[in-house]
VOKEFI-567311 format. One record per residue (C-alpha): residue in three letters; residue number from 1; x, y, z. Coordinates in steps of 0.05 Angstrom, whole numbers, plus 5000, padded with zeros to 4 digits. Example, Ala and Ser with C-alpha at 12.3 -4.5 7.8 and 13.67 -1.06 7.14 Angstrom:
@aa:ALA, i:1, X:5246, Y:4910, Z:5156
@aa:SER, i:2, X:5273, Y:4979, Z:5143
This chain:
@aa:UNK, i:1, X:3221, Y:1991, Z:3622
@aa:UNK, i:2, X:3243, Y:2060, Z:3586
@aa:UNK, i:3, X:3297, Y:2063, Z:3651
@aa:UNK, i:4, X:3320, Y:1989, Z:3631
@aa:UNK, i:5, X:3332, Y:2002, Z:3564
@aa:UNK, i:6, X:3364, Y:2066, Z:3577
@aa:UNK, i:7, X:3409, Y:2020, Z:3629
@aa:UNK, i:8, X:3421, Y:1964, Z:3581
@aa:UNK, i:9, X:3452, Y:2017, Z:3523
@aa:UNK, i:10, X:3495, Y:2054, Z:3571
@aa:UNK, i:11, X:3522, Y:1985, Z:3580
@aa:UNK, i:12, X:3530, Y:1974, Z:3515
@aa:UNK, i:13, X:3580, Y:2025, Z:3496
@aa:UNK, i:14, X:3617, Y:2021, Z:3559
@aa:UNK, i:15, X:3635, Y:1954, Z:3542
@aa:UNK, i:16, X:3655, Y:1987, Z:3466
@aa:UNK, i:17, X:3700, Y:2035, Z:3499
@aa:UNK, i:18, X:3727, Y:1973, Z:3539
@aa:UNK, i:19, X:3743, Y:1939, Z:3486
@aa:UNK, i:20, X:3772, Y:2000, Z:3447
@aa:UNK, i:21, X:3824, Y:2011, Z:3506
@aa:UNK, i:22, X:3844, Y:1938, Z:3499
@aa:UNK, i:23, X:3856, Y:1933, Z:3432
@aa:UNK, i:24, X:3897, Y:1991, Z:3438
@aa:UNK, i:25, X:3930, Y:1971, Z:3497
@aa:UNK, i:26, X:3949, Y:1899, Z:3458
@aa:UNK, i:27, X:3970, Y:1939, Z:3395
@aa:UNK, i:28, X:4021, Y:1982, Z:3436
@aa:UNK, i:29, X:4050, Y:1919, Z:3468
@aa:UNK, i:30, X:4071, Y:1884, Z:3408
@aa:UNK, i:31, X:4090, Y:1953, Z:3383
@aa:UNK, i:32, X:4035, Y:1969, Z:3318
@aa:UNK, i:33, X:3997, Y:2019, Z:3354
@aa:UNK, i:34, X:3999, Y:2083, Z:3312
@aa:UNK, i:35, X:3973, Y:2150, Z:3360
@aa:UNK, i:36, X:3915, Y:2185, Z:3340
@aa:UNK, i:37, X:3861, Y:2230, Z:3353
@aa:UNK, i:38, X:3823, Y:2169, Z:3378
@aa:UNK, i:39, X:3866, Y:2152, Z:3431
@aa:UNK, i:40, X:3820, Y:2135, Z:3496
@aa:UNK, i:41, X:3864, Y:2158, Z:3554
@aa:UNK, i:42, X:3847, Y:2153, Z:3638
@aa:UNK, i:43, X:3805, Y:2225, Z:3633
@aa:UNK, i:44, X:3774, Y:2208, Z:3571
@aa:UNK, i:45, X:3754, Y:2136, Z:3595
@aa:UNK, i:46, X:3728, Y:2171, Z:3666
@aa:UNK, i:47, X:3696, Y:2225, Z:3625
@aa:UNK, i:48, X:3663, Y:2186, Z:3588
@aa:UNK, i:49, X:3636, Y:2133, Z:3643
@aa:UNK, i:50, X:3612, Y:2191, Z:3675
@aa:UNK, i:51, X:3567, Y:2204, Z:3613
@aa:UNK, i:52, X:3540, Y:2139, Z:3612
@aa:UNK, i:53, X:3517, Y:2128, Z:3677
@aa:UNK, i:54, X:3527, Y:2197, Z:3726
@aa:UNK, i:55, X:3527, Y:2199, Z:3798
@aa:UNK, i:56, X:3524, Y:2122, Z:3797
@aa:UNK, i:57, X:3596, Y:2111, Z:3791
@aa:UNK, i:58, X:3651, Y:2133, Z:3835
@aa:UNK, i:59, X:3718, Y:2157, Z:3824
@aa:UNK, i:60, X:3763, Y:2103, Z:3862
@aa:UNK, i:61, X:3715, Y:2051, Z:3826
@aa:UNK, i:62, X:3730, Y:2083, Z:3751
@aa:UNK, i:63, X:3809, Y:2093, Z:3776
@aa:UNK, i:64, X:3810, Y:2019, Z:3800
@aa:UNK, i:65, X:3771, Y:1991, Z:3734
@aa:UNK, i:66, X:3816, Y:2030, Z:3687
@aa:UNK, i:67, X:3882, Y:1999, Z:3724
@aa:UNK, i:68, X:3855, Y:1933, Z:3715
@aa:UNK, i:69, X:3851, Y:1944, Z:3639
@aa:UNK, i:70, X:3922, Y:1970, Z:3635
@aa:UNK, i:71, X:3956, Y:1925, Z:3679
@aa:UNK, i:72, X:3921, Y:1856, Z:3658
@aa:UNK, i:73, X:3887, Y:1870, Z:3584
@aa:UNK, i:74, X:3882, Y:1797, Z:3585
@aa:UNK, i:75, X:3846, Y:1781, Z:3641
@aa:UNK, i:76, X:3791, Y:1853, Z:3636
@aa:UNK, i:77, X:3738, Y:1862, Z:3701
@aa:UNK, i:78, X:3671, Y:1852, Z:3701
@aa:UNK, i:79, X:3632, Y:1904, Z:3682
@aa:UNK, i:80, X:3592, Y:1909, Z:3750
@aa:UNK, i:81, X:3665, Y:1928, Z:3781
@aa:UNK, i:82, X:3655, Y:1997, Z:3753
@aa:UNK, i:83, X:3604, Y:2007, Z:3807
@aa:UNK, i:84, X:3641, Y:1982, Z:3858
@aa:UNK, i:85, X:3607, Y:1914, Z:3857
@aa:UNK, i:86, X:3645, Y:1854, Z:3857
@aa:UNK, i:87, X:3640, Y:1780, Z:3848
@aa:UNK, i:88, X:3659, Y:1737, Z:3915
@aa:UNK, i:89, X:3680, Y:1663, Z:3903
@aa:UNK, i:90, X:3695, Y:1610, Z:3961
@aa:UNK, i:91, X:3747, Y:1562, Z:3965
@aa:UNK, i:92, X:3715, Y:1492, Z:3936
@aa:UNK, i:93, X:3658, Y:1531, Z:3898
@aa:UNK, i:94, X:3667, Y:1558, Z:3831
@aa:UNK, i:95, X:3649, Y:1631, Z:3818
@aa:UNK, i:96, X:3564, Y:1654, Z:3802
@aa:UNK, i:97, X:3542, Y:1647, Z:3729
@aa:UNK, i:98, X:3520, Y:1717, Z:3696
@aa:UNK, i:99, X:3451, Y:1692, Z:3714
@aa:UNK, i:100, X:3463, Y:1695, Z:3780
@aa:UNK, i:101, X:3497, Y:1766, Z:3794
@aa:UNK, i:102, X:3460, Y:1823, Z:3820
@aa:UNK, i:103, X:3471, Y:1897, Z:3809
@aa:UNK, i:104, X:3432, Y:1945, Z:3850
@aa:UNK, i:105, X:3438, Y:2022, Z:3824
@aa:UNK, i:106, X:3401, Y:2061, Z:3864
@aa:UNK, i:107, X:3383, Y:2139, Z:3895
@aa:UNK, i:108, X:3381, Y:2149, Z:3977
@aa:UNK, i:109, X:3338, Y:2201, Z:4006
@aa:UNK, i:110, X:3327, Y:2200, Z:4071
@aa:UNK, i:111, X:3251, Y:2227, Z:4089
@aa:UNK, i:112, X:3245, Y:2264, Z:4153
@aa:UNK, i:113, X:3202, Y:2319, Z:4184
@aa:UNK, i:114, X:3213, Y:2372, Z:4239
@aa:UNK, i:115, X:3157, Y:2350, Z:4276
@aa:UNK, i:116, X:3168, Y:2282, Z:4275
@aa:UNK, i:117, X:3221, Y:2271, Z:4329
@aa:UNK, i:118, X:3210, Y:2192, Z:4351
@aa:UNK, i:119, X:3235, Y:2138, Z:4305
@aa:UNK, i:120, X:3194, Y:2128, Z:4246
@aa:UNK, i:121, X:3180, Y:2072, Z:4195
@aa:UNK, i:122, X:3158, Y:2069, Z:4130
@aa:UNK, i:123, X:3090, Y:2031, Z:4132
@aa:UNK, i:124, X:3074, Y:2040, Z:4051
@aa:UNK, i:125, X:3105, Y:2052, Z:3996
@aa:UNK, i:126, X:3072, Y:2045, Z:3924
@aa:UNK, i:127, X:3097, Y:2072, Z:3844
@aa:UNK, i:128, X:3052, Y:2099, Z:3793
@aa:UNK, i:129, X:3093, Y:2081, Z:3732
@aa:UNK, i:130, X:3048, Y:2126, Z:3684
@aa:UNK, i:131, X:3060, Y:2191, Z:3723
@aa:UNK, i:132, X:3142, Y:2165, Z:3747
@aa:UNK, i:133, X:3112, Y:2172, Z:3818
@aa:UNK, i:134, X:3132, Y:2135, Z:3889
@aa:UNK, i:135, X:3088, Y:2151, Z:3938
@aa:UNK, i:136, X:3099, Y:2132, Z:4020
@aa:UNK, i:137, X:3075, Y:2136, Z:4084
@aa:UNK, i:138, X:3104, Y:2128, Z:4148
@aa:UNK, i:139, X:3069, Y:2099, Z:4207
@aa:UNK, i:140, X:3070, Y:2165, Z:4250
@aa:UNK, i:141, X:3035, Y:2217, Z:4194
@aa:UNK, i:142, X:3088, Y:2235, Z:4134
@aa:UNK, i:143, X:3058, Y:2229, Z:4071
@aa:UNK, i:144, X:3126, Y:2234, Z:4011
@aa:UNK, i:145, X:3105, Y:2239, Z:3938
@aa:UNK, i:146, X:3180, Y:2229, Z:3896
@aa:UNK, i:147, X:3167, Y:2256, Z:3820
@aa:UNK, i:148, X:3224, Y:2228, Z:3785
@aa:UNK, i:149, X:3237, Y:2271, Z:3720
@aa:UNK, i:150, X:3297, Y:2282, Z:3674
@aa:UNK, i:151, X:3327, Y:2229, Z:3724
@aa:UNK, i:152, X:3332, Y:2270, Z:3780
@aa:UNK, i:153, X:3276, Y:2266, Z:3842
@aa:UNK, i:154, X:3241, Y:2318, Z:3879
@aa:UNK, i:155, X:3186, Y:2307, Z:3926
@aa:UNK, i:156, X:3117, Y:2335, Z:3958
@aa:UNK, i:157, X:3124, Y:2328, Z:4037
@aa:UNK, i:158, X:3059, Y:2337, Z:4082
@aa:UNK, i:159, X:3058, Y:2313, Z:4152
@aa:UNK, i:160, X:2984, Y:2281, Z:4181
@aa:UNK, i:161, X:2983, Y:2310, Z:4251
@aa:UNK, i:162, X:2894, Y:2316, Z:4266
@aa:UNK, i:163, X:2907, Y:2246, Z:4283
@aa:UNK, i:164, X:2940, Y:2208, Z:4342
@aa:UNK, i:165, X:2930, Y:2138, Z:4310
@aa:UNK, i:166, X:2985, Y:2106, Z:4264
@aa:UNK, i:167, X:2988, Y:2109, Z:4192
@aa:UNK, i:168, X:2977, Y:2037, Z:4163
@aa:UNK, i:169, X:2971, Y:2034, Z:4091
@aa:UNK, i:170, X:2964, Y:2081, Z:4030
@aa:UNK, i:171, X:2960, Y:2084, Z:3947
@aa:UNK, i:172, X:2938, Y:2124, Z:3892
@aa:UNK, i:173, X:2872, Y:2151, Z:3859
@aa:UNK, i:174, X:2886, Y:2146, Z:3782
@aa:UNK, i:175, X:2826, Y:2186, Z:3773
@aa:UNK, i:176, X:2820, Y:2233, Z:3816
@aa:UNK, i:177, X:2895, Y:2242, Z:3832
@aa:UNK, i:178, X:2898, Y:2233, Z:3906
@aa:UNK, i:179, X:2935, Y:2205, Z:3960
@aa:UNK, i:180, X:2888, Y:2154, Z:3998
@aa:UNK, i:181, X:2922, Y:2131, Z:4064
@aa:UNK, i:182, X:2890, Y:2100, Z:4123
@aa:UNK, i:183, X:2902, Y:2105, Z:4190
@aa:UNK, i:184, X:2872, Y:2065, Z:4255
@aa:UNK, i:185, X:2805, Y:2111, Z:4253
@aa:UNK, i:186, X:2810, Y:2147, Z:4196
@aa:UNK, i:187, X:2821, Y:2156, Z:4121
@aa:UNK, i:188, X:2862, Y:2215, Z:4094
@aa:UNK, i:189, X:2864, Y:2235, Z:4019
@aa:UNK, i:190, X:2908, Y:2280, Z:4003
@aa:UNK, i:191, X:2914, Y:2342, Z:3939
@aa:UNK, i:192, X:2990, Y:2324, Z:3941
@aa:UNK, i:193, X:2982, Y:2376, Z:3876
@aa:UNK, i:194, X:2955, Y:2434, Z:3914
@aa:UNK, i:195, X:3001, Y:2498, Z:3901
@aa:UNK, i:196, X:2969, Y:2533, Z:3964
@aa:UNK, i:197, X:2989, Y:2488, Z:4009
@aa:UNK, i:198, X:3013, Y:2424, Z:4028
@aa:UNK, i:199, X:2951, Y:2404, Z:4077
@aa:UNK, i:200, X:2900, Y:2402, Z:4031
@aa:UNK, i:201, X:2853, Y:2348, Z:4029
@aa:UNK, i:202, X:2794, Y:2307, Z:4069
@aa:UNK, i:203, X:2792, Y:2257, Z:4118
@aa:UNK, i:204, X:2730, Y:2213, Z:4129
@aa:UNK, i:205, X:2717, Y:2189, Z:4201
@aa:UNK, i:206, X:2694, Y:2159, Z:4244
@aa:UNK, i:207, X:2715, Y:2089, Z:4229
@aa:UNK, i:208, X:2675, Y:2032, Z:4261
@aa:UNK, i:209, X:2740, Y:1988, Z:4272
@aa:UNK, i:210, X:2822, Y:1994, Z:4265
@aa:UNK, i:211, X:2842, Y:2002, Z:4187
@aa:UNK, i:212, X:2903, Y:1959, Z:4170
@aa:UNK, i:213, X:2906, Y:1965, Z:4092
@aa:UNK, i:214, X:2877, Y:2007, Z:4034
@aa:UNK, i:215, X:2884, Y:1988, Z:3960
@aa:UNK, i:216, X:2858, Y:2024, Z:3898
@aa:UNK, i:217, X:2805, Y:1977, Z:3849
@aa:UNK, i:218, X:2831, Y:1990, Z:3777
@aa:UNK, i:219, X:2775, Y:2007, Z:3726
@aa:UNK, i:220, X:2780, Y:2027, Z:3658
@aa:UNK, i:221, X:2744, Y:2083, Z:3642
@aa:UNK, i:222, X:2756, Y:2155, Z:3655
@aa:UNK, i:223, X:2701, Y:2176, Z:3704
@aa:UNK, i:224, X:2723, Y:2230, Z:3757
@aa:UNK, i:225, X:2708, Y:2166, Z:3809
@aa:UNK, i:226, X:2753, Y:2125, Z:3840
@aa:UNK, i:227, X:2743, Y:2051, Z:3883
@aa:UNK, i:228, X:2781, Y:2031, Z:3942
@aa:UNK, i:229, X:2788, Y:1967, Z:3981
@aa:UNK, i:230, X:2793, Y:1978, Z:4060
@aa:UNK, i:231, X:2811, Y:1917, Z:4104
@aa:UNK, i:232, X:2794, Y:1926, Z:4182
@aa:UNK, i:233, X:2821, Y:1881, Z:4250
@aa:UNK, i:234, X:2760, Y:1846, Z:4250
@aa:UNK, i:235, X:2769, Y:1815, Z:4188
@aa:UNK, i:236, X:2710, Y:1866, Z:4144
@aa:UNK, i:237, X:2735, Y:1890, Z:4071
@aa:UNK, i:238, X:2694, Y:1954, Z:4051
@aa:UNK, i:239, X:2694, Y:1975, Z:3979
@aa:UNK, i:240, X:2685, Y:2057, Z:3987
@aa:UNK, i:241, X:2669, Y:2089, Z:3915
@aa:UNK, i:242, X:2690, Y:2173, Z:3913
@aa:UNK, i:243, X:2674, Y:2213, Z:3869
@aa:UNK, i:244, X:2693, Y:2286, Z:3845
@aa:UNK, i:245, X:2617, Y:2306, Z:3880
@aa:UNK, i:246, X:2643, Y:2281, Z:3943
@aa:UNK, i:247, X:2699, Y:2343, Z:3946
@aa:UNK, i:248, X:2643, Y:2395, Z:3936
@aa:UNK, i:249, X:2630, Y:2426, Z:4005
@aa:UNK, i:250, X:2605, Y:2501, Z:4028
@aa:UNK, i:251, X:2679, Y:2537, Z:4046
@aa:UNK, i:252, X:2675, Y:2580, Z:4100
@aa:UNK, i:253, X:2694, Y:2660, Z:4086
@aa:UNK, i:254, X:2729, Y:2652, Z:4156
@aa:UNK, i:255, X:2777, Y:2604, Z:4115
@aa:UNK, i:256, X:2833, Y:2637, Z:4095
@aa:UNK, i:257, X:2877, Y:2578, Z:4081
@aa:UNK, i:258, X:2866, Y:2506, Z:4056
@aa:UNK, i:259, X:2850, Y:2446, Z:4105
@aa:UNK, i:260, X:2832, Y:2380, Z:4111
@aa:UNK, i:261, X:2752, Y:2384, Z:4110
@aa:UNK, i:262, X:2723, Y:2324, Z:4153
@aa:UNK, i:263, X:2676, Y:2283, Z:4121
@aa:UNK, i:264, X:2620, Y:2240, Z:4152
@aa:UNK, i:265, X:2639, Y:2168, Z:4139
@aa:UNK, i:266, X:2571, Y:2158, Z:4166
@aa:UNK, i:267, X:2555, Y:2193, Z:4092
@aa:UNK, i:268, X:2587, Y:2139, Z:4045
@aa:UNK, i:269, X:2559, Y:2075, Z:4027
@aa:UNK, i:270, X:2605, Y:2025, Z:4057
């Protein structure tokens, strides 16, 4: 909502500056125009565009808007022109309503890892408004937390590779601040926070049956517990509470890094 509004004034006073660089282009055609410190010129109208909304806009879009203005003041483009996007109309059908147009803004990243050679998808992807997270999993093991702060993204990266089966769904643990993703046999959660490394977490096993989705049950209280809703290929839902006791387990001295610890499935109440 914050991103929205942030969007909608941006908007705003581009349309202001629009407007500015047509009055003064109509003033200097009939000859009343009177220069001034104020005058809005092609760098300071791409200058300023850039303020407004950054990377989003690109220089043969801002060139091509601002030539429109000069050349036509009469007849301005529409706003969504400034990011290269651009009203079609048909012969026989009149042009889409305001309602109707769409403007998509948004920021590529393509996720990959080295050890993932074969063609991947993406097999879940879920936000976290409260914490600006995205979180996704691909069907053969990556795990990609994106943190989006001062509008600019960076992401956590851990590749699943103790299991052959496929990824096939994943969320978050509010509570406990975990990744939960499920696999064919297993389920991972994952300390995307964990400075030591990036392969720190559990996985419960063995499954009875193939996992094909995992969901996290919202509760309102502040318990270090969380809830999560499994559905399996033979059409079972299990509701698997975890709680902050579940983590505690005897580290070995021999252990000189982090891990995924294995836990019993056989252990939980399912």
């Amino acid at each position: 909502a914050l991103e929205l509004i942030d969007f909608k004034n941006a908007l705003e006073q581009f349309q202001n500056l629009v407007e500015k660089i047509i009055i003064q282009k109509t003033k200097k055609s009939s000859g009343l125009y009177t220069k001034d410190g104020d005058e809005i010129d092609y760098a300071k109208f791409c200058s300023t565009t850039r303020t407004l909304f950054g990377p989003a806009v690109k220089d043969q879009n801002i060139q091509a808007f601002f030539r429109k203005i000069m050349s036509n003041p009469d007849k301005r483009p529409e706003w969504p022109e400034i990011f290269g996007c651009f009203k079609g109309e048909r012969d026989g059908m009149s042009s889409p309503s305001k309602e109707n147009m769409v403007l998509l803004v948004s920021e590529k990243q393509q996720i990959t890892h080295s050890v993932v050679k074969r063609k991947d998808v993406i097999k879940g992807i879920v936000k976290v408004p409260f914490l600006h997270l995205t979180i996704t999993a691909s069907q053969r093991g990556v795990l990609t937390v994106f943190n989006k702060q001062r509008k600019s993204f960076f992401s956590y990266c851990f590749y699943f590779h103790q299991d052959t089966a496929w990824i096939t769904g994943c969320d978050y643990l509010p509570n406990l601040k975990y990744v939960v993703a499920v696999t064919e046999s297993t389920i991972i959660l994952w300390d995307y926070k964990s400075k030591e490394s990036k392969s720190d977490g559990f996985v419960i096993k063995p499954m009875k049956n193939c996992l094909l989705c995992v969901c996290t049950v919202t509760v309102a209280d502040n318990l270090p517990r969380d809830t999560i809703l499994m559905g399996d290929d033979k059409g079972y839902v299990y509701l698997l509470t975890i709680t902050s006791d579940d983590f505690i387990m005897k580290q070995s001295k021999a252990e000189k890094e982090p891990q995924f610890k294995v836990l019993d499935a056989e252990s939980f109440d399912m």
